[in-house]
N, C-alpha and C positions, 0 to 999 in steps of 0.2 A: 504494500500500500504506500502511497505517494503522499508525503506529508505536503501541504503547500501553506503557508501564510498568507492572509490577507491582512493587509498592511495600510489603515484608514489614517488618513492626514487632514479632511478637509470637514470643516463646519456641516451640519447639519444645516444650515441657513441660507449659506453663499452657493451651493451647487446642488444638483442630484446625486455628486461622487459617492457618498454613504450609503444613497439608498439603491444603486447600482452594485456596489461592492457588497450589499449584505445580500441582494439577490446571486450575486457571482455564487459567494462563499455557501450559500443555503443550496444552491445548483449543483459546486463541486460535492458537498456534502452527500446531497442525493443520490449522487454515485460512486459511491464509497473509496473517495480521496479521505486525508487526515485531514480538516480543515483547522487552521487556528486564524486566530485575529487579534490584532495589535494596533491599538489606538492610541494616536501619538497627536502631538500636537493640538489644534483648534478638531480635532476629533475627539477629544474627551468630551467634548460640549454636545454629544449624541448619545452618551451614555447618563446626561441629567433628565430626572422624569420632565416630562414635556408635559404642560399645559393648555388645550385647547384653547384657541383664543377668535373670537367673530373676525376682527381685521388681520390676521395672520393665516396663510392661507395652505403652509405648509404640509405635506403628509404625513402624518403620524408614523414613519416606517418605524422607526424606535421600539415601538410595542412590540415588533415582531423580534425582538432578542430572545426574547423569550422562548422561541422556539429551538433555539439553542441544542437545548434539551433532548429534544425531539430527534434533531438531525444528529446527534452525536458530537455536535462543534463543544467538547468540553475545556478547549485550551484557550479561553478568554484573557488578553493582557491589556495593561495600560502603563502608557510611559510615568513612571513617578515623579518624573521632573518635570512633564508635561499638567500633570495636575497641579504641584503645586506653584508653577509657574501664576498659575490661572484661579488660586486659592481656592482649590474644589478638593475637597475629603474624599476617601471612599465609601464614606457613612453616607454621604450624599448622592451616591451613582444606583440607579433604577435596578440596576444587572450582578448577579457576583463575579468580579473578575481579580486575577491577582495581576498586582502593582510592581515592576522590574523597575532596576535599576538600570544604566547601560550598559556596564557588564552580564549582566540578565537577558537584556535583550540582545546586545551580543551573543550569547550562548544561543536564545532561542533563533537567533535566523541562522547561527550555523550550522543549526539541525535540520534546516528545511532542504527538500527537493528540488522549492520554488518559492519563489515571495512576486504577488502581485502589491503592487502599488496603487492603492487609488487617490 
């Protein structure tokens, strides 16, 4: 089996990149690749619970982390220094994921097969 990383770098706000990359990852999933994902930067801001809002017109893809589970995607990360860059806890994130350092995440991409970038 083919480990691959999905590697999210971009707002939930400014692009479709996130909700793109979590359809990629839920895809590779479905056919039994090793999927993981690693949220770095202005992507940590996709893993805070999201509030429906009338003049905000964005799609809730976020709630679909949750299926996680489902697909086997058990290898969920987040840069640590990306959070606290950004003063966001992990008490404060919708999802359980564990928090890497960059020696951490070093380790975890030199395990992969593959790493997409979105």
């Amino acid at each position: 089996m083919r480990n691959i990383l999905v590697l999210q770098r971009h707002s939930p706000f400014s692009s479709s990149n996130g909700r793109e990359a979590l359809d990629m990852a839920l895809a590779l999933a479905a056919v039994e690749y090793s999927v993981s994902l690693l949220f770095c930067a202005d992507a940590v801001f996709q893993l805070l619970p999201i509030v429906e809002h009338a003049d905000f017109k964005l799609k809730i893809y976020p709630r679909s982390f949750k299926l996680f589970n489902l697909y086997d995607i058990e290898q969920v990360y987040v840069c640590q220094q990306s959070l606290s860059e950004r003063g966001i806890s992990l008490s404060q994130l919708s999802i359980s994921v564990t928090a890497l350092n960059k020696d951490e995440i070093q380790h975890v991409l030199s395990s992969q097969h593959q790493i997409i970038s979105s």
